[in-house]
C-alpha positions as CSV (number, residue, x, y, z in Angstrom):
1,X,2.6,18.5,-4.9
2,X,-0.1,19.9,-6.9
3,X,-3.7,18.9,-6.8
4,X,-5.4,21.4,-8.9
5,X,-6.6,18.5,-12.0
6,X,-6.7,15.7,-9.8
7,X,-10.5,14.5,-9.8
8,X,-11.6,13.3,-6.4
9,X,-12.7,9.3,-6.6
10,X,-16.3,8.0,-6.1
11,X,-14.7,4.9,-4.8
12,X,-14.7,5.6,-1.0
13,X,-16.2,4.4,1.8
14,X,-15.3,6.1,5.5
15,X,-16.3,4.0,8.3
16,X,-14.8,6.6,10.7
17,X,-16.6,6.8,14.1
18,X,-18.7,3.7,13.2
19,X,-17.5,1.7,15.4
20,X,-16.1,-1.8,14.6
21,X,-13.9,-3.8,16.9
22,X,-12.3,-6.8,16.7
23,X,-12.6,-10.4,15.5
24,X,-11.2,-13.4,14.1
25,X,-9.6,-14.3,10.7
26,X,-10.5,-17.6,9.5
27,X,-7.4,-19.3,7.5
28,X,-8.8,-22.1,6.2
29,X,-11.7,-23.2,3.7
30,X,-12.7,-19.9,2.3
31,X,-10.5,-17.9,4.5
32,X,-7.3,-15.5,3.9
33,X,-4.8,-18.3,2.5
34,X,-0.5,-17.2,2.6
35,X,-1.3,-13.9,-0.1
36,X,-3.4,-12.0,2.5
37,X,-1.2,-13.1,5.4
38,X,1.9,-11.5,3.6
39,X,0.6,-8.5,1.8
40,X,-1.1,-7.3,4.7
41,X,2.0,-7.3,6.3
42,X,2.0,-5.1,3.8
43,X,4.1,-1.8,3.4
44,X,6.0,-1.8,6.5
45,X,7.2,-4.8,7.2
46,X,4.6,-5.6,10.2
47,X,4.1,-8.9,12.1
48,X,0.7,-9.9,10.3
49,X,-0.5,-11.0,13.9
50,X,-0.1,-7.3,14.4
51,X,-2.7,-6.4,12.5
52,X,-4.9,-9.5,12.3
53,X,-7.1,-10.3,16.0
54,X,-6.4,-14.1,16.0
55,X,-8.1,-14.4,19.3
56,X,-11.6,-13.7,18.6
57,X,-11.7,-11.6,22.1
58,X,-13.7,-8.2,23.5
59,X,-14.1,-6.0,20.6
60,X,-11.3,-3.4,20.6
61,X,-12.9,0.3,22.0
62,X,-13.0,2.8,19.2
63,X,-14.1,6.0,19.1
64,X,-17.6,6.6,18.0
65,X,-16.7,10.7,16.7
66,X,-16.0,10.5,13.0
67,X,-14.3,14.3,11.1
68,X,-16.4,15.5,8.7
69,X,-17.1,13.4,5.6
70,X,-14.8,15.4,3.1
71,X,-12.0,16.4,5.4
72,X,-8.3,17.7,4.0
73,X,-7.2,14.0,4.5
74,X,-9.7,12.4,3.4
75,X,-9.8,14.8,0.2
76,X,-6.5,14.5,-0.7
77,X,-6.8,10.6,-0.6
78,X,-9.8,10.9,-2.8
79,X,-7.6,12.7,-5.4
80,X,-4.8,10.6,-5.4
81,X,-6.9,7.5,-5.4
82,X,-8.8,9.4,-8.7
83,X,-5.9,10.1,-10.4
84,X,-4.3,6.6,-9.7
85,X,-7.7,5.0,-11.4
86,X,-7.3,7.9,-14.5
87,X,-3.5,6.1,-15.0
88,X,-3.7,2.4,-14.6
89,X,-7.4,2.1,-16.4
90,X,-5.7,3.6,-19.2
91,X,-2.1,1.5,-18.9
92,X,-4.3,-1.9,-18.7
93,X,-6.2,-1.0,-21.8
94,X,-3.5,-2.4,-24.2
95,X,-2.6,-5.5,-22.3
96,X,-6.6,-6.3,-22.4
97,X,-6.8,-6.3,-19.0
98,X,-10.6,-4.9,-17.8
99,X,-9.9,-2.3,-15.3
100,X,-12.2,-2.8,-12.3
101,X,-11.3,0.0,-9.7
102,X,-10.1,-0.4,-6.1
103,X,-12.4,0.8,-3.1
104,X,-10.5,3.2,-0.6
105,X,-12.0,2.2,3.3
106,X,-10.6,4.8,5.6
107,X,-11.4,4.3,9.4
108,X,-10.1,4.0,12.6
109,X,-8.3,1.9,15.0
110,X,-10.0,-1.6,13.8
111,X,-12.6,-2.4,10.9
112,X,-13.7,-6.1,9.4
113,X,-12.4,-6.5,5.8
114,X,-12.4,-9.5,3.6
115,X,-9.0,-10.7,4.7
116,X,-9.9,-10.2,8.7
117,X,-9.9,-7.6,11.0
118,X,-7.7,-4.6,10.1
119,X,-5.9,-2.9,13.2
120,X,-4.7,1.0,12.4
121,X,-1.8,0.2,14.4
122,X,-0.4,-2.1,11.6
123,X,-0.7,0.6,8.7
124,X,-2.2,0.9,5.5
125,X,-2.4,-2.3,4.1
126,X,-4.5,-4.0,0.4
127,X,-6.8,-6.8,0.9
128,X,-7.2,-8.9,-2.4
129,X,-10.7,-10.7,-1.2
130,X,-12.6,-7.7,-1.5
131,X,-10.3,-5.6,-3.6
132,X,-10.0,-2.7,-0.7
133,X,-7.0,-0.3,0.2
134,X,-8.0,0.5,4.1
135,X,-6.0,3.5,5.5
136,X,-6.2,5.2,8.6
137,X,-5.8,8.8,7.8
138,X,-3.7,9.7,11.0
139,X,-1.0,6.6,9.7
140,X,-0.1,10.2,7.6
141,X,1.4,11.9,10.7
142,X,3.0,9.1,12.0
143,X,4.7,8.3,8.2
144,X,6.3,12.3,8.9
145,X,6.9,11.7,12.9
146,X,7.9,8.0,13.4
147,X,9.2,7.1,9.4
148,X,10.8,10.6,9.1
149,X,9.1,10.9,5.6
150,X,6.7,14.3,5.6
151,X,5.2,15.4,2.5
152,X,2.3,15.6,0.3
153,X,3.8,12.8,-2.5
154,X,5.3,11.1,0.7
155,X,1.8,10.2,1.2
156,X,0.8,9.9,-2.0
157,X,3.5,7.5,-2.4
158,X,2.0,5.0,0.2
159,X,-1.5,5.0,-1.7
160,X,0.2,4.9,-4.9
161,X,1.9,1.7,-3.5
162,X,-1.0,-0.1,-2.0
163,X,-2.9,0.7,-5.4
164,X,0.2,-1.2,-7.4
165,X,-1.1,-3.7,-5.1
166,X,-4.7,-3.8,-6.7
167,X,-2.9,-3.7,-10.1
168,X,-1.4,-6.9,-9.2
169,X,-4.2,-8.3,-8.6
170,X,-5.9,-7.8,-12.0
171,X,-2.8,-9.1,-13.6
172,X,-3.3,-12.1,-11.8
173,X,0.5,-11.9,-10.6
174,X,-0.4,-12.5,-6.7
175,X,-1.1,-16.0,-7.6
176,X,3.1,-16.3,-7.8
177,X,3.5,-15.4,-3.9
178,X,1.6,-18.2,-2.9
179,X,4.5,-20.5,-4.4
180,X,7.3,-18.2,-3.1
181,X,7.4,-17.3,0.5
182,X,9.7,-14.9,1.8
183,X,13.8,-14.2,2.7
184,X,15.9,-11.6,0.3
185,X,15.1,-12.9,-3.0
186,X,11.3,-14.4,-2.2
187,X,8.0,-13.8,-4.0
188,X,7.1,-11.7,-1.2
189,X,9.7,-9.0,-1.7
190,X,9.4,-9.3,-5.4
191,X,5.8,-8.6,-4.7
192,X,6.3,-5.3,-2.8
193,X,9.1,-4.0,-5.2
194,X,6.9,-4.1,-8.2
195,X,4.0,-2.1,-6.0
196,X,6.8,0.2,-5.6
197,X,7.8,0.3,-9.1
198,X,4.3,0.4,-10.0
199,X,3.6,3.8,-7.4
200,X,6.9,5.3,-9.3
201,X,4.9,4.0,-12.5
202,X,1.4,6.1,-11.2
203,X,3.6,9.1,-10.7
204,X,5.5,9.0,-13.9
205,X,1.9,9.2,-16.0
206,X,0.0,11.5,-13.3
207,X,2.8,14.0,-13.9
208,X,2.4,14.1,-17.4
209,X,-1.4,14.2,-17.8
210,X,-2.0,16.2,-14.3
211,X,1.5,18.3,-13.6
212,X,1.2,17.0,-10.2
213,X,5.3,17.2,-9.6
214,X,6.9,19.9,-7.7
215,X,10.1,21.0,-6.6
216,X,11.0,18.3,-3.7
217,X,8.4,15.8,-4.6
218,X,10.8,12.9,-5.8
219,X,12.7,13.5,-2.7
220,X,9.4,13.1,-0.6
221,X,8.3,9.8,-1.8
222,X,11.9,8.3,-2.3
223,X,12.4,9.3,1.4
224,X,9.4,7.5,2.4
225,X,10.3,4.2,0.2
226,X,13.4,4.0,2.2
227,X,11.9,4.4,5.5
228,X,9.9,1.4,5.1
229,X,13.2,-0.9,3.8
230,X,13.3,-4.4,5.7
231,X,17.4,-3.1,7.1
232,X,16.1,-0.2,7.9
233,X,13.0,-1.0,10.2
234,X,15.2,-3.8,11.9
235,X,18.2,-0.9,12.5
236,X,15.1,1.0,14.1
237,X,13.8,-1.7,15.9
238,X,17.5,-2.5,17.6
239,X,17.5,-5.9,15.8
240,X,20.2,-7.3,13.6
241,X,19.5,-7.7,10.1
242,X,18.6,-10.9,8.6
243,X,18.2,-11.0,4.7
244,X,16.7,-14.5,5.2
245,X,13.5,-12.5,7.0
246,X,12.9,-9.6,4.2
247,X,9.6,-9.5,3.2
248,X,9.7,-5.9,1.7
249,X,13.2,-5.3,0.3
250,X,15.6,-3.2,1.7
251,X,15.5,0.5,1.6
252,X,18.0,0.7,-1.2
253,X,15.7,-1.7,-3.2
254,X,12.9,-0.1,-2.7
255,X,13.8,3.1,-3.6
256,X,15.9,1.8,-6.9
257,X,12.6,0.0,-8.2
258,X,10.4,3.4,-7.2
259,X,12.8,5.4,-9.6
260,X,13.0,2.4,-12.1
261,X,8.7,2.9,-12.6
262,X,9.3,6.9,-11.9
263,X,12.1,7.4,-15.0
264,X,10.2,4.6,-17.4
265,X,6.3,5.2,-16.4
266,X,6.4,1.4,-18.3
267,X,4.5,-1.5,-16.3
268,X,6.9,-3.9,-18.4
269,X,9.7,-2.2,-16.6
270,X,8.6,-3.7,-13.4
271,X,9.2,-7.0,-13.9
272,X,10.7,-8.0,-10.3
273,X,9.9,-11.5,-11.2
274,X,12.3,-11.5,-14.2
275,X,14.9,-10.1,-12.4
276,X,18.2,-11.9,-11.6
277,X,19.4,-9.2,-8.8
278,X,16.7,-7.0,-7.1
């Protein structure tokens, strides 16, 4: 993947090494509500209770050494975050849509958010409260050792993904999960396909202004889009498949809507909710 005209966001905050540990989500009033629940179960088809500390216990230990502030990792995640706010603040621009950027929060092991308290073990994930993408940067190596999905744009592809998210959420389309709930044809899997339409939409339009694509690129992020497919995690996990449980799509989906934004580069084209078959 080439990097060479991506400019580096200002929209970053690293809370490595400082320290958070746990605490408790409040679900009612003012709290989360069923659209944080489900999309930070976000890209991998996690348990939210995973990544949420519903028991309000001893904050989790955390390291308290941080890398240095502008780190490969946290470089390149700058750079794809940059170019993703170059795209979609000029796609929004005809549908009148004000573009308000996304803030990228990388840390480690647990940090507060607006939707609760994130846990590194549940992966990336896109909190609508407060408009943040959190990432822990070494989810990276396990996307290559435990999702078998290495690669530059494999990565890219996940903050690509979680940005569609943030793109939702200025189009006002997250208010439709609320109504839909899950199983194989549910607002929540519509939901995720269109983030991955949208990431295929990102790369479609960073190619063209930034010639970011190289030989085996596609390959990378499709790769990484099936990894992540509802079948696929439940083969992996030894469980049997059960459509009526998707929350994600299944790795054939998700890679058909990633090429679907990747071949059109049109947000129109990502209607999920529109769609009879996904």
């Amino acid at each position: 993947m080439r990097l060479d005209d991506l400019r580096p966001s200002d929209n970053i905050e690293d809370r490595r090494g400082s320290g958070f540990g746990g605490g408790r989500m409040i679900m009612g009033g003012g709290g989360l509500g069923l659209v944080g629940v489900l999309l930070i179960s976000m890209l991998f088809g996690v348990d939210p209770s995973q990544l949420l500390d519903m028991g309000g216990g001893a904050p989790a230990e955390v390291s308290s050494s941080a890398p240095a502030g502008n780190d490969p990792g946290l470089q390149f995640a700058r750079q794809i975050t940059g170019s993703a706010e170059d795209v979609w603040g000029t796609l929004l621009q005809p549908k009148g849509v004000r573009f308000v950027p996304a803030t990228l929060t990388v840390y480690d092991y647990a940090t507060p958010t607006g939707c609760g308290t994130g846990q590194a073990a549940a992966g990336p994930f896109y909190c609508p409260s407060d408009a943040h993408i959190y990432l822990d940067l070494s989810f990276f190596n396990e996307l290559a050792s435990r999702f078998g999905a290495p690669g530059d744009f494999a990565r890219a592809y996940v903050i690509a993904h979680e940005y569609g998210h943030h793109i939702q959420n200025l189009l006002g389309t997250m208010e439709r999960q609320e109504a839909g709930g899950r199983g194989a044809a549910g607002a929540s899997v519509r939901m995720e396909l269109q983030a991955d339409c949208y990431a295929g939409v990102w790369a479609f339009h960073a190619n063209q202004r930034f010639a970011v694509l190289q030989s085996g690129d596609v390959e990378e992020g499709l790769a990484a889009a099936a990894a992540v497919g509802d079948d696929t995690l439940a083969k992996q996990g030894g469980g049997a498949v059960v459509p009526d449980s998707f929350t994600h799509g299944t790795s054939a989906q998700r890679t058909a809507w990633f090429r679907r934004g990747l071949s059109s580069g049109a947000i129109d084209a990502c209607n999920t909710f529109a769609a009879e078959r996904l």
